[in-house]
C-alpha positions as CSV (number, residue, x, y, z in Angstrom):
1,X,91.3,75.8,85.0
2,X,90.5,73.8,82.0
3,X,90.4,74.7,77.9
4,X,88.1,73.2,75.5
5,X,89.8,70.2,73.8
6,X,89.8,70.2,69.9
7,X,86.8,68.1,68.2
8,X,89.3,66.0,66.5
9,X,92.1,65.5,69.3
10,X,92.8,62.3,69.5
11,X,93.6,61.7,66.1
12,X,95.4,64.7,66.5
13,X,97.3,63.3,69.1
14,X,98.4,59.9,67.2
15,X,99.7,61.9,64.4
16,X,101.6,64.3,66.4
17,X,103.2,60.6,68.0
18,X,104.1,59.6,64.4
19,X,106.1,62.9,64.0
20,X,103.3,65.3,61.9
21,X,104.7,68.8,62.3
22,X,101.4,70.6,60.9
23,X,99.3,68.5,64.0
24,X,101.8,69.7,66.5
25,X,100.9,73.4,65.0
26,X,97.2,73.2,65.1
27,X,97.2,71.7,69.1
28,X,100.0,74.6,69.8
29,X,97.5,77.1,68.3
30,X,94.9,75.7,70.0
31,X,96.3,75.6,73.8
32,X,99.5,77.9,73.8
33,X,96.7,80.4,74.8
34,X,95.4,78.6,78.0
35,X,99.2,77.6,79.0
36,X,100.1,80.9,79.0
37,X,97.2,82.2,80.5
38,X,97.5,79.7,83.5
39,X,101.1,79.7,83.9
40,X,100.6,83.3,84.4
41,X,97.7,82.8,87.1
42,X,99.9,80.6,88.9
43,X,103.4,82.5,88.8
44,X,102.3,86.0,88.5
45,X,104.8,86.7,85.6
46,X,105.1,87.0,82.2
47,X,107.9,85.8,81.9
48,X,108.0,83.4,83.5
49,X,104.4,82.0,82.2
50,X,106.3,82.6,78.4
51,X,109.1,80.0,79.7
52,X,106.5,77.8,80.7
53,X,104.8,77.8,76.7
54,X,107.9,76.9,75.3
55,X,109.1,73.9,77.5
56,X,105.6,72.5,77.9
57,X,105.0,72.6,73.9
58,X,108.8,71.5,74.1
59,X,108.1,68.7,76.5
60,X,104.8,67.0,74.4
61,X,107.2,67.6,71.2
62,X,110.1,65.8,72.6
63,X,107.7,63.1,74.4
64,X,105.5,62.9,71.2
65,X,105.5,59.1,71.2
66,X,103.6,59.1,74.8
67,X,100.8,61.4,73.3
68,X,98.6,58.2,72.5
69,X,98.4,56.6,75.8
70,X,96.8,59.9,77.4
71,X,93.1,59.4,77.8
72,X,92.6,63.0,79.1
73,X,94.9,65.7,77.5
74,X,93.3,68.7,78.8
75,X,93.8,66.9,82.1
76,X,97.5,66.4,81.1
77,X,98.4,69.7,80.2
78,X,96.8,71.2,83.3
79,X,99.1,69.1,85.2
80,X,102.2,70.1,83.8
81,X,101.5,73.4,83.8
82,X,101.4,73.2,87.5
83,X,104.1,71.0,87.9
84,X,106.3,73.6,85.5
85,X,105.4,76.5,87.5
86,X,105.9,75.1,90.8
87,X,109.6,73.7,89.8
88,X,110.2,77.2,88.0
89,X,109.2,78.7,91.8
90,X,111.1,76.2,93.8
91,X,113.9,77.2,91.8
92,X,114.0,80.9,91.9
93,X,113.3,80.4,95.9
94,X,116.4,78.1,95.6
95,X,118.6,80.4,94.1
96,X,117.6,82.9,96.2
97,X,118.7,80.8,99.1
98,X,121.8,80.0,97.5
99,X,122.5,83.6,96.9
100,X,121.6,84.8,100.8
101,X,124.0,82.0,101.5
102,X,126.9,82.7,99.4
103,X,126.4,86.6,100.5
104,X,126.6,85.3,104.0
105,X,130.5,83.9,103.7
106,X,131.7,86.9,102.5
107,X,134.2,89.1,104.9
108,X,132.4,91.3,107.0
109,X,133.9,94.6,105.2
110,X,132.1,93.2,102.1
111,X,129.0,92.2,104.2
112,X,128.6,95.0,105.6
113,X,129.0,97.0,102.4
114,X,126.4,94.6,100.4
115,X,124.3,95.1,103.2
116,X,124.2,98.9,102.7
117,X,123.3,99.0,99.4
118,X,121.0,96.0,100.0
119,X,119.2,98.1,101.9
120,X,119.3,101.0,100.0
121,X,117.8,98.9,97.3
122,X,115.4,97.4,99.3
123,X,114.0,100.6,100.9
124,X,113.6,102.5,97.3
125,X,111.7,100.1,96.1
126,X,109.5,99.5,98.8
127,X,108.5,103.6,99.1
128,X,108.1,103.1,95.0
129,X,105.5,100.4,95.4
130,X,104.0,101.7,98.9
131,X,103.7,105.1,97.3
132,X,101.4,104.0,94.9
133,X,99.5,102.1,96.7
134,X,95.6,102.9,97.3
135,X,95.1,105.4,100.1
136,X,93.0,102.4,102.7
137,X,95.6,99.2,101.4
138,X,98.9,102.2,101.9
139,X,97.6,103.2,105.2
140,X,96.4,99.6,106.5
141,X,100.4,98.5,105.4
142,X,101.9,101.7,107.0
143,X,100.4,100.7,110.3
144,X,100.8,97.3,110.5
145,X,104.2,96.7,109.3
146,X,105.3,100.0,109.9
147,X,103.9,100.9,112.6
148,X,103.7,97.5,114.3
149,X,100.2,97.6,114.8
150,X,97.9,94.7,115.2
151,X,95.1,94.2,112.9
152,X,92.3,94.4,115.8
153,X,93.7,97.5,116.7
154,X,94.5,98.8,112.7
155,X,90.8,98.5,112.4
156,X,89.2,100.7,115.4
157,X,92.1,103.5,114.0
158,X,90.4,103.1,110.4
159,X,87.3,102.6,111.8
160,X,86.8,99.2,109.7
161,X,86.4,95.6,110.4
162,X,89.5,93.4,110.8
163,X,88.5,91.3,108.0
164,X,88.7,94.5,106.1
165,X,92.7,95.1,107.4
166,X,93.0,91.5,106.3
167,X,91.8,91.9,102.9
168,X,93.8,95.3,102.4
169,X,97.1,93.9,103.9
170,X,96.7,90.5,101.3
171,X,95.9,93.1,98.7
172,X,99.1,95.5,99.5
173,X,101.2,92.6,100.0
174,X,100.5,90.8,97.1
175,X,101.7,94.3,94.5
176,X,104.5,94.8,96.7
177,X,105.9,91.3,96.0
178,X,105.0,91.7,92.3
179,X,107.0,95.3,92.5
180,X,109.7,93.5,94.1
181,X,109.4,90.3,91.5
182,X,109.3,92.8,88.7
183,X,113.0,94.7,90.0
184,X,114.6,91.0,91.1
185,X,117.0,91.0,88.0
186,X,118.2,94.6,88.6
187,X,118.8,93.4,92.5
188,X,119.2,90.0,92.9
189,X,119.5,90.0,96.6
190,X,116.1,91.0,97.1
191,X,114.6,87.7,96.1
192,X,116.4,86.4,99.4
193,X,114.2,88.6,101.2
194,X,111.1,87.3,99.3
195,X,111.3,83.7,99.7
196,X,113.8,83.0,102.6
């Protein structure tokens, strides 16, 4: 994923590295658009791709002086856009980890209790997103996970192809992790089952 550099962007570049505020605006203007957009593609959040804009533009800003040693921006940008996105990922896996871990040294009568409304939690959103899933993706998901299924098996039952279980499951499973991405700040927990 690339964006078309600006026609003037390496003097661009060395004025931004002497401190020019109004050069900083016109290369934010240009790329905010294609940092956003691939932060996105890779994180599959809004939010999260609108935290990336601001500490990438935050990171050239800060690192300004660097700007005229780079022979490739577009090439440079791309890059820490990845690397952003995968560090913002590692970390929300992380704390996940930390929080499964944390939950796991409470008392049992508190365990226990967490693990209810876990649950709970857990199950409500899952009918939410399953619910509204597309009749082939909803049944293909019902029998496999559900159901216990296997995909050879799914496929003589839905009178498809395997490949074509595959490609529903990939498809179901990827909205139900956005569902549950989407619901992880009102329960925290479930981002333990996510990533762990």
């Amino acid at each position: 994923m690339a964006s078309k550099p600006l026609a003037n962007e390496a003097e661009l570049l060395a004025k931004i590295a002497q401190g020019d505020h109004y050069a900083f605006t016109i290369l934010y203007k240009h790329y905010h658009g294609f940092v956003n957009a691939f932060g996105k593609k890779l994180t599959y959040s809004a939010d999260l791709s609108g935290e990336i804009v601001q500490d990438i533009f935050l990171k050239i800003w800060l690192d300004r002086e660097r700007l005229v040693e780079i022979e490739n921006f577009g090439g440079y940008l791309n890059r820490l856009v990845r690397n952003k996105s995968f560090d913002l990922l590692r970390k929300i896996a992380q704390d996940a980890k930390s929080t499964h871990f944390m939950a796991t040294r409470m008392t049992e009568s508190d365990e226990s209790t967490l693990r209810q409304i876990d649950f709970k939690d857990t199950e409500k959103l899952l009918h939410e997103v399953v619910s509204q899933l597309p009749a082939q993706q909803r049944l293909a998901y019902e029998l496999c996970h559900v159901q216990g299924m296997k995909y050879e098996d799914v496929a003589k039952e839905m009178n498809v192809t395997p490949e074509t279980v595959h490609s529903h499951m990939k498809r179901a499973l990827k909205k139900i992790r956005e569902h549950f991405r989407k619901n992880a700040l009102a329960y925290p927990a479930l981002f333990a089952v996510l990533f762990k």
